[in-house]
N, C-alpha and C positions, 0 to 999 in steps of 0.2 A: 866723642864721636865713635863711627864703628866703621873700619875698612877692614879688618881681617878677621875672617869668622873659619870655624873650625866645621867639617861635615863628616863624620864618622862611623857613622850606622850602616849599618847593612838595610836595602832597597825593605824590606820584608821587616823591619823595627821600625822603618817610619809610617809603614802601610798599616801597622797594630797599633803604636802610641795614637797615629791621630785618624785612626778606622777610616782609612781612605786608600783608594785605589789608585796606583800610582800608572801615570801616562808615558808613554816613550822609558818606560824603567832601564831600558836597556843602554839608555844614554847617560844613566844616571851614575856618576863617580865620585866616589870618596874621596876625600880633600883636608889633609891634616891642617893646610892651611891654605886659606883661599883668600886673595888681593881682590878688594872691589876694583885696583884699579886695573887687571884684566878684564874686567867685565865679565865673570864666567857665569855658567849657568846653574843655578842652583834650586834646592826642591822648594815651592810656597805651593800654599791652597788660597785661590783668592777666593772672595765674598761671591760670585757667583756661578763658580764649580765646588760646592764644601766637598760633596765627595770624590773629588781625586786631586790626588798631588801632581805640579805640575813641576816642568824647570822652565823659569824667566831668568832675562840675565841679568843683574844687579848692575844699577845706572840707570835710572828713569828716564826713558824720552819721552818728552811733549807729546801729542797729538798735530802740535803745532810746530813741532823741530824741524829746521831743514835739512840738517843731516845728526851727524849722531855725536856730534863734539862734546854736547852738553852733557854728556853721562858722566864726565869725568869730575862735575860739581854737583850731580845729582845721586851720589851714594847713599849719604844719609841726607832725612827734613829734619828740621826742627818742629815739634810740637808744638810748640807756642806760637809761629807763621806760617801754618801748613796753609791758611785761608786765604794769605794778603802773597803768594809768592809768585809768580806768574807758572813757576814750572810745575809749581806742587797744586794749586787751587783745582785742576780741573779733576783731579784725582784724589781729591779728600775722599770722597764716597768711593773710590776704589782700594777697597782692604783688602789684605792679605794677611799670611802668616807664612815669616819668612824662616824655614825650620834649619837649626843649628844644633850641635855638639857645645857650642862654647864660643867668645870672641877674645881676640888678643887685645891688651893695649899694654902701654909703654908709660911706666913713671921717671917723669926725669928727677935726675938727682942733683943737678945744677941748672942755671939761668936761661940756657943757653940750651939742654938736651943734647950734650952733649958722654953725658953717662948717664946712659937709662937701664932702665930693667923690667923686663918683658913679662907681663902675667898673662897668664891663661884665666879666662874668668867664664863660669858657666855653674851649672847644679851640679848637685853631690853624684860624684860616679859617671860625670861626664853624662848624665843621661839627655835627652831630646829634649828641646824645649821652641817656644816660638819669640820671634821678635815681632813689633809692628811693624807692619809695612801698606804703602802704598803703591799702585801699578799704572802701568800703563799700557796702551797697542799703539803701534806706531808703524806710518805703513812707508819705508822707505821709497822715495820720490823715484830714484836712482833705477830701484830695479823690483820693485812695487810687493818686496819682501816684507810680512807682517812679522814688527818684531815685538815680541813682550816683556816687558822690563819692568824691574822694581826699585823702590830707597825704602831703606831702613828708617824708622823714624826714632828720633834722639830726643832726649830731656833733658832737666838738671841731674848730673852724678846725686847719687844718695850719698851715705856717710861712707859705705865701702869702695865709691867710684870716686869720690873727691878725693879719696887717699892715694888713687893710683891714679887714676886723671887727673892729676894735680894743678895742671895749668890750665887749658880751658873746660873742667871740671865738668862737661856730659857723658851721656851714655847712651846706649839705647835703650828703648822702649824693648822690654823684657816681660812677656805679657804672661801669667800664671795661667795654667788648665781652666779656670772658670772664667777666665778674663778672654780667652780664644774665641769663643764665640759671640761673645758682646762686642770685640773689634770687629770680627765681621758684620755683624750684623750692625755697624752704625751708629752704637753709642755715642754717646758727647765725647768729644777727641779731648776737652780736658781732664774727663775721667779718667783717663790713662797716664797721666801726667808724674805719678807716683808708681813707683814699681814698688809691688808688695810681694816679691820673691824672693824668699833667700838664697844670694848668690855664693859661690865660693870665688877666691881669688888667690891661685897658685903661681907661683916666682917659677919661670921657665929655665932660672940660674941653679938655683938653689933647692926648689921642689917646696922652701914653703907655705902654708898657705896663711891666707887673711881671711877672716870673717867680718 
């Protein structure tokens, strides 16, 4: 799964790596480490603004949400039920690219997770890269506030994510430069099922890494 992601770039790195004009930049903050379960807001380009970055807040709500409870099971989809979910279905066709530095996870070393060990996982040199994602608008009932929101979309761990997501062994959907615009633009969702990026994965104890 993926609940803490790393945002580190300066406003002006993300506007070069993915030649987009970034919206409200001025709200935009660096974040060594961000909890999907604050909900914050972070930079994505969905499928139908490619050129400018936006900030949605991580936690999808419905169309259909009466209030905003559900965000807190909506961080990441699975790829393999994005179609049969009631939360996720109406936003398959709404892609994104959800831009990151890196994501955390936690290997436990007993039954229990009770001694874990924290990696930073992300490309060489910490540089930018995108995750899947799907969005949503949501028009709060309450006080008729349009809010836009995203989930990360997860898979099976490869062989470097099974070894540190050891227990329920996913990841996210970790999408390479050529694969960025085929998610937006629609491709078969199980095309993307296989991450073919090379990832690194750095011990936040110790500093070493796994390949």
């Amino acid at each position: 799964m993926c609940f803490n992601t790393k945002i580190t770039s300066k406003a002006s790195e993300l506007k070069k790596r993915f030649k987009a004009k970034m919206v409200e930049e001025e709200q935009y903050e660096i974040n060594i480490q961000s909890s999907g379960f604050n909900y914050p807001q972070t930079p994505i380009i969905s499928n139908l603004d490619k050129d400018n970055i936006q900030l949605f807040n991580w936690g999808l709500i419905p169309n259909s949400a009466e209030n905003e409870d559900i965000r807190s099971f909506t961080l990441n989809a699975k790829i393999e039920t994005l179609s049969e979910k009631p939360s996720f279905k109406n936003s398959i066709n709404k892609r994104c690219l959800v831009i990151a530095n890196g994501f955390y996870e936690w290997k436990w070393h007993d039954t229990k997770g009770r001694n874990k060990e924290k990696f930073l996982v992300g490309l060489e040199n910490e540089d930018l890269f995108a995750f899947a994602g799907i969005w949503s608008s949501w028009k709060n009932p309450f006080n008729n506030e349009i809010v836009n929101s995203y989930s990360i979309v997860t898979t099976e761990a490869n062989k470097l994510m099974a070894e540190i997501h050891n227990i329920k062994k996913r990841m996210p959907v970790v999408l390479s430069p050529k694969n960025e615009i085929n998610w937006l633009e629609g491709d078969e969702i199980n095309d993307f099922r296989t991450i073919d990026v090379d990832l690194i994965a750095v011990s936040q104890e110790n500093q070493q890494s796994l390949f």
